[in-house]
Backbone as XML, in Angstrom:
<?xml version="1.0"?>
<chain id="A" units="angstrom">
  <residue number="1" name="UNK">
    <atom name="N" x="87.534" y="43.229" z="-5.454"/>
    <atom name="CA" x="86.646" y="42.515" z="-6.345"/>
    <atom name="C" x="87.313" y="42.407" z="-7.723"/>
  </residue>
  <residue number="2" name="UNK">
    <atom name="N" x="87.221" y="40.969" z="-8.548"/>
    <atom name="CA" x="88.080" y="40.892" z="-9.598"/>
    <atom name="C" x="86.635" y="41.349" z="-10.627"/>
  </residue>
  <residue number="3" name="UNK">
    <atom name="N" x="87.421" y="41.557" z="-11.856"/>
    <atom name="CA" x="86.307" y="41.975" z="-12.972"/>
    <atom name="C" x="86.748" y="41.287" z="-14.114"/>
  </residue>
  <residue number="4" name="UNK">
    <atom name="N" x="85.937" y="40.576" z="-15.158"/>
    <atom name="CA" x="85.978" y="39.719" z="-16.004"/>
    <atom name="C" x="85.717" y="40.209" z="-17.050"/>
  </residue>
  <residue number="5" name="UNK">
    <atom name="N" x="86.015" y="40.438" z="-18.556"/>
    <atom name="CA" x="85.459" y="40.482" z="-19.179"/>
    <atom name="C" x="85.357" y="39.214" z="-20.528"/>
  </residue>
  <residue number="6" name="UNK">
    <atom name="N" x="84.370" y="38.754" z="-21.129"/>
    <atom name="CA" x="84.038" y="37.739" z="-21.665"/>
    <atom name="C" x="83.525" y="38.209" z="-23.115"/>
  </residue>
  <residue number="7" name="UNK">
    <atom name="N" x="84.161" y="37.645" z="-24.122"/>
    <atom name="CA" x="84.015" y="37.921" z="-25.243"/>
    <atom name="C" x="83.087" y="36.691" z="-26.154"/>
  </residue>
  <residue number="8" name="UNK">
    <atom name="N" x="81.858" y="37.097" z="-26.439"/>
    <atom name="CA" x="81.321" y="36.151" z="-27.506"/>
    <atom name="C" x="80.080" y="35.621" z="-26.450"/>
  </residue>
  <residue number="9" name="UNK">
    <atom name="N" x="78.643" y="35.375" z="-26.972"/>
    <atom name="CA" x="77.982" y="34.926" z="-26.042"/>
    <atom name="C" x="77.366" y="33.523" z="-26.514"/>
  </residue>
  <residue number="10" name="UNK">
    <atom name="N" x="78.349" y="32.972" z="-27.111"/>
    <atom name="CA" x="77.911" y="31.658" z="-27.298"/>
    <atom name="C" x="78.043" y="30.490" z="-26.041"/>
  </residue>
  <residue number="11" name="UNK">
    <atom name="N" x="77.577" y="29.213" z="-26.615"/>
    <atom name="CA" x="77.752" y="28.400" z="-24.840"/>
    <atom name="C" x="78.977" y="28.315" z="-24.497"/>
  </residue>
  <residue number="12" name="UNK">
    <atom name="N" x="80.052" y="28.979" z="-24.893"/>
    <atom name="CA" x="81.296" y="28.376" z="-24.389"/>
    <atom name="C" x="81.437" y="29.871" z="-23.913"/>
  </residue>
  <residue number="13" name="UNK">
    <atom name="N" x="81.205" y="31.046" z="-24.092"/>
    <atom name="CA" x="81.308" y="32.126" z="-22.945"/>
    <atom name="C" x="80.730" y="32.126" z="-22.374"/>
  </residue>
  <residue number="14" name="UNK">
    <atom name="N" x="78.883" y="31.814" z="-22.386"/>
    <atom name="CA" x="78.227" y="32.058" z="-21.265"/>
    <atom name="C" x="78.391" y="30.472" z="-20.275"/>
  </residue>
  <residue number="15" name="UNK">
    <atom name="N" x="79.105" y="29.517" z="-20.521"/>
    <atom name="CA" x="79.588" y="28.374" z="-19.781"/>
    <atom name="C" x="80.806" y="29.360" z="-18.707"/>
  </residue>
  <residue number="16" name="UNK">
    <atom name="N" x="81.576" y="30.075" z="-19.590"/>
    <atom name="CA" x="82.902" y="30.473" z="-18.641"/>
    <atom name="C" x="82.317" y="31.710" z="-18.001"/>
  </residue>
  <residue number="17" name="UNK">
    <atom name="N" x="82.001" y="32.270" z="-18.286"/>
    <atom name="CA" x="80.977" y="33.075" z="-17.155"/>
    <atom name="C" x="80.249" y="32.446" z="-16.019"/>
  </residue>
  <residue number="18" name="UNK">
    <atom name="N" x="79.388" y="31.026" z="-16.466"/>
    <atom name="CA" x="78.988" y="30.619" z="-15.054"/>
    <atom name="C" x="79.741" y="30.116" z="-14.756"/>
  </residue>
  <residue number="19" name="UNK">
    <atom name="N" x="81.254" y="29.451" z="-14.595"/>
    <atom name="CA" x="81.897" y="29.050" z="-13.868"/>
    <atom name="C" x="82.997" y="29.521" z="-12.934"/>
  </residue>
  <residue number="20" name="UNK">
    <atom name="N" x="82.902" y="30.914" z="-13.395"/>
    <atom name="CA" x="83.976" y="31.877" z="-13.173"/>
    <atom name="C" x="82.811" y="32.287" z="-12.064"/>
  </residue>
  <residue number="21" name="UNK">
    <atom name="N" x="81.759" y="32.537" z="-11.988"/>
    <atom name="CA" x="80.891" y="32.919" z="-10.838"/>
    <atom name="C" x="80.260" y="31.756" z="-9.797"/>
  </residue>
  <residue number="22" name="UNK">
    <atom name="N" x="80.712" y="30.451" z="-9.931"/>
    <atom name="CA" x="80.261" y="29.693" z="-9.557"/>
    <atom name="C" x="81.988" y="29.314" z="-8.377"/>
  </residue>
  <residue number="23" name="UNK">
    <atom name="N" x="82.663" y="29.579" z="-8.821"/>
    <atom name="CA" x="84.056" y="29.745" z="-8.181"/>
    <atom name="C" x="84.158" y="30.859" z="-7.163"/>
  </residue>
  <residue number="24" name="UNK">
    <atom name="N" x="83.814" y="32.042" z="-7.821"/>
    <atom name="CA" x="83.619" y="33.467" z="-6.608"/>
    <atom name="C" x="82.342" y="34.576" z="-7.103"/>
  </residue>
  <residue number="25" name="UNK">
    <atom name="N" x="81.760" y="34.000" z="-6.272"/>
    <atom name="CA" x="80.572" y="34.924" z="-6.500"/>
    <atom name="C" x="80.140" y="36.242" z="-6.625"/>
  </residue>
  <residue number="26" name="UNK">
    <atom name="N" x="81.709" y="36.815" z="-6.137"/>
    <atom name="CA" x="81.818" y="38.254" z="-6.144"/>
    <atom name="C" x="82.467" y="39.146" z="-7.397"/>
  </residue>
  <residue number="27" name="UNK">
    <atom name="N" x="82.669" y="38.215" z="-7.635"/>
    <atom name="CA" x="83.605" y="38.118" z="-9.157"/>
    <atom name="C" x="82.714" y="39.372" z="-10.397"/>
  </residue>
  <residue number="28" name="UNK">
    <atom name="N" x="82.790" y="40.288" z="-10.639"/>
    <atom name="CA" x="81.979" y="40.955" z="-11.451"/>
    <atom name="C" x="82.173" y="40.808" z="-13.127"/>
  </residue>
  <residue number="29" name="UNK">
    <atom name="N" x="81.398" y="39.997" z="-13.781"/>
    <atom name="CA" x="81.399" y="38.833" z="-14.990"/>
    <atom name="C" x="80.383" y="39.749" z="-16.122"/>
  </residue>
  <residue number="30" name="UNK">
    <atom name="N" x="80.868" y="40.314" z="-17.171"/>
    <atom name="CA" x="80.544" y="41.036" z="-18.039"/>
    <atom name="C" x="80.945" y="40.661" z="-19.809"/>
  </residue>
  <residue number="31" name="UNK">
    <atom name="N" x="79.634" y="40.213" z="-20.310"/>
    <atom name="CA" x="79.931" y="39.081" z="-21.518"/>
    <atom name="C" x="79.077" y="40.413" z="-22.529"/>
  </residue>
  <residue number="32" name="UNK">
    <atom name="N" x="80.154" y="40.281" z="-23.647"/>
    <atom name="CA" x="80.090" y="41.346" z="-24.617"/>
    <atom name="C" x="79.400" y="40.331" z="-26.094"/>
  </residue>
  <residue number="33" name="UNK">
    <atom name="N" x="78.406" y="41.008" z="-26.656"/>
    <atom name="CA" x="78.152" y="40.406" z="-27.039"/>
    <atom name="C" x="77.866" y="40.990" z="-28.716"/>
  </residue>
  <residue number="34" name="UNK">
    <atom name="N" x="78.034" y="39.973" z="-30.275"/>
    <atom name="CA" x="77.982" y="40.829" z="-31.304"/>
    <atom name="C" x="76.629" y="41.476" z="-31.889"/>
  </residue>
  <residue number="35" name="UNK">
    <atom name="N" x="75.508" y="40.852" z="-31.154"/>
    <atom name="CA" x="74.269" y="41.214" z="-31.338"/>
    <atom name="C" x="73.298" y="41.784" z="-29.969"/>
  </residue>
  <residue number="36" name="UNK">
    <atom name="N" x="71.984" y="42.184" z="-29.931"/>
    <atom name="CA" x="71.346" y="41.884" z="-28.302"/>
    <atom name="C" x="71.442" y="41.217" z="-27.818"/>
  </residue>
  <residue number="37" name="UNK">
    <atom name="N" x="70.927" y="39.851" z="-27.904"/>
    <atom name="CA" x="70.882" y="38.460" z="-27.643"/>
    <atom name="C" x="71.996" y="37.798" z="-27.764"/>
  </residue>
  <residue number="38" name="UNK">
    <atom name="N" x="72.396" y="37.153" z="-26.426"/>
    <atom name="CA" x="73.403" y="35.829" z="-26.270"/>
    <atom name="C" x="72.517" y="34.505" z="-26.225"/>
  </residue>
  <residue number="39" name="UNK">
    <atom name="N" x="72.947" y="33.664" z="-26.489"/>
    <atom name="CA" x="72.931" y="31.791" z="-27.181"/>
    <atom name="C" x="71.993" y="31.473" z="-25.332"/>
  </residue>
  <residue number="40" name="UNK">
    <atom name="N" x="70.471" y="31.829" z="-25.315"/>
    <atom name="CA" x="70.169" y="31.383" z="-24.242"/>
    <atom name="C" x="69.908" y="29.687" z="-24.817"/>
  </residue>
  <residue number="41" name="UNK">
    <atom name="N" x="71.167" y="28.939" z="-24.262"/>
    <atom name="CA" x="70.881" y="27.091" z="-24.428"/>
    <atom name="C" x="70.791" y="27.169" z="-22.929"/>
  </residue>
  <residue number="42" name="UNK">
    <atom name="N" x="70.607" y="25.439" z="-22.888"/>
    <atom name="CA" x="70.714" y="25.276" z="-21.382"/>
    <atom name="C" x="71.722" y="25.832" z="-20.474"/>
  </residue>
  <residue number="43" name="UNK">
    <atom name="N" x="72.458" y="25.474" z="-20.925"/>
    <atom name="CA" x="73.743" y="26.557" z="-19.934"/>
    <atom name="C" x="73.670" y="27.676" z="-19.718"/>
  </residue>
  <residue number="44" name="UNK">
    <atom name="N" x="73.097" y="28.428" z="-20.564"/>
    <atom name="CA" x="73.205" y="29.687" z="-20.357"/>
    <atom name="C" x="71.541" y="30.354" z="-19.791"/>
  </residue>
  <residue number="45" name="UNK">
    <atom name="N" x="70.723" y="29.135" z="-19.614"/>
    <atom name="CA" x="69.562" y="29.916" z="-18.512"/>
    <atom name="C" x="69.304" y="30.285" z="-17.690"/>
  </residue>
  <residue number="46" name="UNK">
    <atom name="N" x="70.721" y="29.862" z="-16.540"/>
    <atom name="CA" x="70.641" y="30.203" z="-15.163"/>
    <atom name="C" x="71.386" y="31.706" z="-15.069"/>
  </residue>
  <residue number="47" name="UNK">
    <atom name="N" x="72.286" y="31.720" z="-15.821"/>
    <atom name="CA" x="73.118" y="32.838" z="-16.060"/>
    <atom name="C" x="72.241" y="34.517" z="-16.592"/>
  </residue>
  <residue number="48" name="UNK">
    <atom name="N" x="71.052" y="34.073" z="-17.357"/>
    <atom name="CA" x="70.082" y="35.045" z="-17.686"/>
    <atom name="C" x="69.077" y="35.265" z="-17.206"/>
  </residue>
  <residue number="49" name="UNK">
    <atom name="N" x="68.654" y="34.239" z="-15.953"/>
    <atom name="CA" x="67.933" y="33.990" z="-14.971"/>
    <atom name="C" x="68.686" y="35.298" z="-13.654"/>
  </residue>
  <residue number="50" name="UNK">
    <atom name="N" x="69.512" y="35.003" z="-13.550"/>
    <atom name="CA" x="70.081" y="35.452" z="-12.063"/>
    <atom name="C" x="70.503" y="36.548" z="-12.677"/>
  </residue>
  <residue number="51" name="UNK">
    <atom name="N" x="70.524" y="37.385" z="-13.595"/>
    <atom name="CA" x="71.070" y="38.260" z="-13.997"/>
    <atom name="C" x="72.204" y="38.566" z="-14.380"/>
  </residue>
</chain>
């Protein structure tokens, strides 16, 4: 299993996060973020949806 780590949770990490899991689903995708809350926009609802 590959492991990801993703820096910044704006739409352009939580975009490369869902695409990096949308490629291999097994893929273990871990987005670091400078506050609690990452940039839930559209892109990033399915991603905070599915956990």
């Amino acid at each position: 299993m590959q492991k990801v780590i993703i820096i910044g949770g704006s739409d352009a990490g939580i975009s490369a996060a869902l695409r990096i899991r949308e490629k291999d689903p097994s893929t273990e995708v871990r987005v670091l973020l400078a506050d609690e809350y990452p940039n839930y926009s559209i892109c990033g609802l399915p991603f905070f949806l599915s956990g």
